[in-house]
PyMOL commands that place a pseudoatom at each C-alpha (Angstrom):
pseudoatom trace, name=CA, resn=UNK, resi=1, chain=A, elem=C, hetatm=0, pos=[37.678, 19.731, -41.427]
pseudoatom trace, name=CA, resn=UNK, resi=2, chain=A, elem=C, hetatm=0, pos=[38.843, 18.884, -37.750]
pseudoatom trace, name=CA, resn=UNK, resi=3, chain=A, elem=C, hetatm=0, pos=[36.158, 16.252, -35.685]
pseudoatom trace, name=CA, resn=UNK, resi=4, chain=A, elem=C, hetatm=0, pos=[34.228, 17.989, -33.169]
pseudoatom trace, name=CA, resn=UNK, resi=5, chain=A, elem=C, hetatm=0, pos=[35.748, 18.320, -29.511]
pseudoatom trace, name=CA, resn=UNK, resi=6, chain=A, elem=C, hetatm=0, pos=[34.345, 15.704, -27.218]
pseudoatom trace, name=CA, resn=UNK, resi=7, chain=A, elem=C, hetatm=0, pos=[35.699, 17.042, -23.739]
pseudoatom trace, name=CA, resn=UNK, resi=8, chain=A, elem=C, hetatm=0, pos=[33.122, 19.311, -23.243]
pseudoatom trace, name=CA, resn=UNK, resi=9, chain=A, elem=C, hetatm=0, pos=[30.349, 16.970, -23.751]
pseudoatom trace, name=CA, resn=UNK, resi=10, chain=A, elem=C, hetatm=0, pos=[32.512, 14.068, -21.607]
pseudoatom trace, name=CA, resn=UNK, resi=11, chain=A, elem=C, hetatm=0, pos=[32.025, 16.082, -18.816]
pseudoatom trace, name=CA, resn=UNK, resi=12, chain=A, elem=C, hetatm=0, pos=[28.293, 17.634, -19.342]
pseudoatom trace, name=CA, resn=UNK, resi=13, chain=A, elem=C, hetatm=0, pos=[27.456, 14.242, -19.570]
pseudoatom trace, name=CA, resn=UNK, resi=14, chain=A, elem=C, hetatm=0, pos=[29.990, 12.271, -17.329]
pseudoatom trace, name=CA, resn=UNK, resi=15, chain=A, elem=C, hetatm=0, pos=[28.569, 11.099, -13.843]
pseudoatom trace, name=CA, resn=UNK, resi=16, chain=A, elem=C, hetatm=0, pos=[32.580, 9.922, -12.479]
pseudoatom trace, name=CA, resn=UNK, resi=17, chain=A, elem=C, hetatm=0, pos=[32.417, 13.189, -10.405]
pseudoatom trace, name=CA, resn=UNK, resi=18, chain=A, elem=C, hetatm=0, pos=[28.484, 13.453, -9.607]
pseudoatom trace, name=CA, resn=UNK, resi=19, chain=A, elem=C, hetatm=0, pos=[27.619, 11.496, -6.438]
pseudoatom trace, name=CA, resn=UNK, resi=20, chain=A, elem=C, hetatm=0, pos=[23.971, 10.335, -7.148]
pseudoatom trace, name=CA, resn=UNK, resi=21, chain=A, elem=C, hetatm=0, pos=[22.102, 10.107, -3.784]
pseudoatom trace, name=CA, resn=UNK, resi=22, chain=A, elem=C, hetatm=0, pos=[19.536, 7.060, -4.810]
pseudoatom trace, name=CA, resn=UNK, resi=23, chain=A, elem=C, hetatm=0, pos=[17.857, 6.844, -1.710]
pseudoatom trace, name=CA, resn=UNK, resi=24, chain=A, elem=C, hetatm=0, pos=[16.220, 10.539, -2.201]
pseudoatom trace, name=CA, resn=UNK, resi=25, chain=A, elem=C, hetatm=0, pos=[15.552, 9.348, -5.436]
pseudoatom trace, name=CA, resn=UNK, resi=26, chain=A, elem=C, hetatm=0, pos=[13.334, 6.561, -4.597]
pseudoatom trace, name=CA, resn=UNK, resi=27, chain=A, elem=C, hetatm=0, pos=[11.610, 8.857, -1.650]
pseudoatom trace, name=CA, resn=UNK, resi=28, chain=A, elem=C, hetatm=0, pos=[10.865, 11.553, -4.209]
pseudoatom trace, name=CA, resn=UNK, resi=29, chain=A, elem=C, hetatm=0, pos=[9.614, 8.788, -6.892]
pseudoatom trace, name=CA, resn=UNK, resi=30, chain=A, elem=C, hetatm=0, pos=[7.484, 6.965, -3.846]
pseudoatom trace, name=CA, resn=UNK, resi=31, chain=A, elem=C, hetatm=0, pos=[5.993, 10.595, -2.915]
pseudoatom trace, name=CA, resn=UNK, resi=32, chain=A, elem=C, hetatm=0, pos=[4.917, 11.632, -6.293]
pseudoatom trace, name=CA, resn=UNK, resi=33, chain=A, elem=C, hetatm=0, pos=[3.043, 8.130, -6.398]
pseudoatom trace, name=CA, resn=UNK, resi=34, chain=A, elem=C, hetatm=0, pos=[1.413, 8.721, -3.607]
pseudoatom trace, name=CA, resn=UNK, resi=35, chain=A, elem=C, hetatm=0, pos=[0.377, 12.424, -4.573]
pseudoatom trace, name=CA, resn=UNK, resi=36, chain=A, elem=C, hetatm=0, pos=[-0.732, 10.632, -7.693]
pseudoatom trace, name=CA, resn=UNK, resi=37, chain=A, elem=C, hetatm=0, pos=[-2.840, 8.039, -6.452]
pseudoatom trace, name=CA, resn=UNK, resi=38, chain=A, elem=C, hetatm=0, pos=[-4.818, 10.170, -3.523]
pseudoatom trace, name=CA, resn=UNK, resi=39, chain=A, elem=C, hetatm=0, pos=[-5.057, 13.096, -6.679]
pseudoatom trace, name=CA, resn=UNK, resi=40, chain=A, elem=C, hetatm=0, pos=[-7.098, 9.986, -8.635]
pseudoatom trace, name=CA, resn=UNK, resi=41, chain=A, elem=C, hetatm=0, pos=[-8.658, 9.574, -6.035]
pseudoatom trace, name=CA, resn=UNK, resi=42, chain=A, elem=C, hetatm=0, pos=[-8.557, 5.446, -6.216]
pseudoatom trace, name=CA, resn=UNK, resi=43, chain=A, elem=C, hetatm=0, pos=[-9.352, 3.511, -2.968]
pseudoatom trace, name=CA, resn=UNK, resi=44, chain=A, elem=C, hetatm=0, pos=[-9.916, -0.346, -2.400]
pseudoatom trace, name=CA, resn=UNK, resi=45, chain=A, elem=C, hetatm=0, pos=[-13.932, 0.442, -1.880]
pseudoatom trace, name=CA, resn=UNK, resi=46, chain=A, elem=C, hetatm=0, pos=[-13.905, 2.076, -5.585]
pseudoatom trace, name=CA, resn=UNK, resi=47, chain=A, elem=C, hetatm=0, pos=[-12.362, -1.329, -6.955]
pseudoatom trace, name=CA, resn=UNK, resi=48, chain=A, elem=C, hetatm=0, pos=[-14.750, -3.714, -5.710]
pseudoatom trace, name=CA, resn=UNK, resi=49, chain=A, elem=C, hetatm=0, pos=[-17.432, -1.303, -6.349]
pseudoatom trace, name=CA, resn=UNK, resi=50, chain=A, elem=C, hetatm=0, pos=[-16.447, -1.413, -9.724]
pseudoatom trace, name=CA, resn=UNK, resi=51, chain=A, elem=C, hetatm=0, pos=[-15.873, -5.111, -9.883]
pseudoatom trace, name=CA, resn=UNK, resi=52, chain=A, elem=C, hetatm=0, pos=[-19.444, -5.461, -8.447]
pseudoatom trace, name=CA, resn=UNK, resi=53, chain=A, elem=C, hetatm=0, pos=[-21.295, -3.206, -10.754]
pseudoatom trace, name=CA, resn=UNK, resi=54, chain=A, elem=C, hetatm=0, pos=[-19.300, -4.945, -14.150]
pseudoatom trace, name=CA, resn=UNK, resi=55, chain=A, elem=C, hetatm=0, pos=[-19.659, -8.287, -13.487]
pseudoatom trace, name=CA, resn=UNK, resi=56, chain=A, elem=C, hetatm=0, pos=[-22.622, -10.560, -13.557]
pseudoatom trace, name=CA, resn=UNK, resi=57, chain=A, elem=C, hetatm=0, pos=[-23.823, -12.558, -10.497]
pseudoatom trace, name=CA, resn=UNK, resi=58, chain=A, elem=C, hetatm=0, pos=[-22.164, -15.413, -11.728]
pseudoatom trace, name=CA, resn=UNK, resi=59, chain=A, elem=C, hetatm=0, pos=[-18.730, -14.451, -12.046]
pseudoatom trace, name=CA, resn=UNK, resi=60, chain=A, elem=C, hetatm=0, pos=[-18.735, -11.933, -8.953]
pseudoatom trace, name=CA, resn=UNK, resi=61, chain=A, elem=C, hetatm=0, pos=[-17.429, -14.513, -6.560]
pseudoatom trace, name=CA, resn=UNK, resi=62, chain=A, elem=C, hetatm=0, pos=[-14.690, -15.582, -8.083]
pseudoatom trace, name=CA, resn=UNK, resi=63, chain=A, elem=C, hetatm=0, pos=[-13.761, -11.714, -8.531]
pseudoatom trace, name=CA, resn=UNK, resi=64, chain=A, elem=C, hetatm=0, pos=[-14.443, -11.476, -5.065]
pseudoatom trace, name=CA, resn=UNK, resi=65, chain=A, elem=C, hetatm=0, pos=[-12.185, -14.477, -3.908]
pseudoatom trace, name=CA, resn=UNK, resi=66, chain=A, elem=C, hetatm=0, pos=[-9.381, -13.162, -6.455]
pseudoatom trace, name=CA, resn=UNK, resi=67, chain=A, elem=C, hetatm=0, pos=[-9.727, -9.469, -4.793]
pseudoatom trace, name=CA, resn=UNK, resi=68, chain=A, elem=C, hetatm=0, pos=[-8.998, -11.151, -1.377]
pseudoatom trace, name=CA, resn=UNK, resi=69, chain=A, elem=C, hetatm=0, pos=[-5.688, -12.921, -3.169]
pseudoatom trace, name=CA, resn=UNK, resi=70, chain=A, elem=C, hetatm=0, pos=[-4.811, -9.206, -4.268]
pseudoatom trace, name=CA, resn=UNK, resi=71, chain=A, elem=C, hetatm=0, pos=[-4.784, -7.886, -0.934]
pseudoatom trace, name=CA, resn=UNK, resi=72, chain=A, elem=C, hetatm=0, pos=[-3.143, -10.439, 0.712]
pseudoatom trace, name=CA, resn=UNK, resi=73, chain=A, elem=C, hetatm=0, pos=[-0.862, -9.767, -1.609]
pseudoatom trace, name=CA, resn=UNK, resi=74, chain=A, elem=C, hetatm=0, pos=[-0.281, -6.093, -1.377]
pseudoatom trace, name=CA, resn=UNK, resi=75, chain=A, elem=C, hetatm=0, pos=[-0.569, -6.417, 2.342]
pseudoatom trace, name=CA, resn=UNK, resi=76, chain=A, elem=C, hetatm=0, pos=[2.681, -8.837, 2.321]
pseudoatom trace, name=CA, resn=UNK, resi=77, chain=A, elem=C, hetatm=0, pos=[4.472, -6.463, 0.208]
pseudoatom trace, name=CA, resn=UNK, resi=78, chain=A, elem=C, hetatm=0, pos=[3.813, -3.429, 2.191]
pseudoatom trace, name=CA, resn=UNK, resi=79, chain=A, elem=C, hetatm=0, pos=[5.180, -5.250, 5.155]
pseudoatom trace, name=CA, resn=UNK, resi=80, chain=A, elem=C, hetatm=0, pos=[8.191, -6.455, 3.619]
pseudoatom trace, name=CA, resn=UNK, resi=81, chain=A, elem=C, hetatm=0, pos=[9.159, -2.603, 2.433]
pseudoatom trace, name=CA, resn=UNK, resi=82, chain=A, elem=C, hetatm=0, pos=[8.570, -1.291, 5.374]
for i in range(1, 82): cmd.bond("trace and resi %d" % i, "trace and resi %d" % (i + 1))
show_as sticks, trace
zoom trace
């Protein structure tokens, strides 16, 4: 018995030839978050509502402090990508 022919399958599955284009790839990933995240529906007011009505009295400044840390944060990120 002869081994199986790999040319065919070299070049099914060879990218030499196939110019990726990256940067679409990255818009088309970032759009499909974003479709995701307005379809759940999530905003910052439903997080700290959350964090609110789950924690006790106690604890809810601390949350509170740590949710300010979290948007600080995302704000700097957002700035750097864009």
């Amino acid at each position: 018995m002869s081994p199986p022919r790999l040319t065919g399958a070299l070049r099914s599955f060879s990218t030499v030839s196939k110019q990726d284009d990256l940067k679409q790839d990255i818009y088309d990933l970032k759009g499909s978050l974003h479709e995701k995240s307005h379809a759940d529906g999530l905003t910052w007011q439903k997080i700290v509502q959350f964090f609110t009505q789950h924690l006790e009295k106690k604890d809810q400044p601390v949350a509170t402090l740590e949710l300010k840390n979290i948007l600080q944060a995302a704000k700097q990120i957002s700035r750097r990508l864009y």
